[in-house]
C-alpha positions, 0 to 999 in steps of 0.5 A, a space after each residue: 667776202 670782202 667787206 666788213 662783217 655784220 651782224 646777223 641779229 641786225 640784219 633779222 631785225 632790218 627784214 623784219 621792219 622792212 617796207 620797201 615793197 609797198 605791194 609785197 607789204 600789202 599782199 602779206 597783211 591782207 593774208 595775215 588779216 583774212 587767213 585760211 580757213 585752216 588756221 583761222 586761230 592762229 597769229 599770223 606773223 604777216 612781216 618779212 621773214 629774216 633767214 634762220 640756221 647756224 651763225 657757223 654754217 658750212 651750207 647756207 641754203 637760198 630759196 624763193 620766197 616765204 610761202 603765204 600761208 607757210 613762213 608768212 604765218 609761222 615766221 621761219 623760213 620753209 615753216 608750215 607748208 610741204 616745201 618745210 615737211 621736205 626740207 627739215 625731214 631731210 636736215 634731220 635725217 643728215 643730221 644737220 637739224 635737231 628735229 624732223 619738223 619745224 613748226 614756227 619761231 618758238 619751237 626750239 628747233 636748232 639748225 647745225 651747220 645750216 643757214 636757211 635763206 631766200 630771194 625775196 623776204 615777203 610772200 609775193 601774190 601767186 608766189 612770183 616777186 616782181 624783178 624791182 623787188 628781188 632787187 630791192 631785197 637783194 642787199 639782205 642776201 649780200 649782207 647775210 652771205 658776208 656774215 656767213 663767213 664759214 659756207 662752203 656749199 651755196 645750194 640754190 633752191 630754184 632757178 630764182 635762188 640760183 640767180 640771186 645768189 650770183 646777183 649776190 656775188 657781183 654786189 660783193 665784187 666777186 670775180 665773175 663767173 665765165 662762162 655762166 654756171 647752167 643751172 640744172 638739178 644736182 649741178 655743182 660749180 666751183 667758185 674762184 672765192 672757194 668752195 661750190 654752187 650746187 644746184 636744185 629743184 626746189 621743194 615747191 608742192 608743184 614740183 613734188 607732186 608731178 614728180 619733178 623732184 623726187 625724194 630720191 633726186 632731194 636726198 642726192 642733192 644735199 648728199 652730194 652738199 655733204 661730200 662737196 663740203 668733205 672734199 678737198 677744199 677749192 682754193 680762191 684764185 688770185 686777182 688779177 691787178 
């Protein structure tokens, strides 16, 4: 994407010693130390949470935010909470996970093909980071998405992950999209780099409870990442100079 390829490893280890955020820092380890009463003997992971899945992936995914006491405790990205049951139960059933579940960092699940990331790294208070912390995390997601050389389908978890990942792309000195892509759930946007931005709800328990986002409209929207993925393959414009 226009920039020197990183390692993934490297940019784990930098998540996971990060400060940058003094009130996201604070709020994590306050959970961690104090926990619910659920999981009152387990370790909480309580550190930023780097992004998990298939150095090879064709699908990288963008949500939120670590859950506090999902990803916040178990360390993996949509891990521990309902947001998980409903997206590893259906990478499993495409076939792109080795197991319907995903219970924490050292369970052995393997992601093919898959990529999971997120705006934001720590678990924000009443799950809402601040605009100055999206910010200071965004550079993670940029370096992430130049070391994913291999993604065709950019599927936003959210209307958070949507306007992360093109934040992201104006830090890459992508060209611009114009108009704007809309963001609306099954919503698929063709990008001038090549292939798609596909939009969703995202799993959040607020959403899967009312019925906001049904299993039904969750399993057409990585359906449709599949056949996006199958497609003729969209071909990056040329630049202007």
């Amino acid at each position: 994407m226009g920039r020197p390829r990183e390692n993934l490893q490297a940019i784990t280890d930098e998540i996971i010693a990060c400060e940058l955020c003094p009130r996201l820092r604070a709020h994590c380890a306050r959970v961690a130390r104090e926990r619910r009463a659920a999981y009152r003997d387990e370790e909480y992971w309580g550190k930023p949470v780097p992004g998990f899945g298939d150095p090879g992936a064709w699908l990288v995914l963008i949500g939120l935010a670590p859950g506090a006491h999902g990803a916040n405790r178990t360390g993996r990205m949509f891990t521990g909470d309902r947001s998980g049951e409903w997206l590893y139960g259906e990478l499993h059933r495409q076939g792109w996970a080795s197991a319907p579940v995903s219970l924490g960092r050292d369970d052995g699940l393997r992601l093919r093909g898959v990529y999971i990331t997120a705006a934001a790294r720590c678990a924000p208070p009443g799950n809402k980071p601040a605009p100055a912390e999206l910010l200071r995390c965004r550079p993670y997601l940029v370096r992430e998405l130049s070391a994913l050389p291999a993604v065709r389908v950019r599927l936003a978890l959210g209307r958070i992950g949507f306007e992360a990942f093109l934040a992201a792309r104006r830090d890459l000195g992508l060209p611009a999209l114009a108009p704007k892509p809309r963001f609306a759930h099954g919503a698929a946007h063709p990008l001038p780099e090549g292939g798609f931005l596909l939009c969703s709800y995202h799993p959040s328990q607020q959403n899967t409870s009312t019925g906001v986002l049904t299993p039904a409209m969750w399993r057409a929207a990585f359906d449709r990442a599949r056949a996006l993925a199958a497609g003729p393959a969209t071909r990056p414009r040329a630049r202007r100079v």
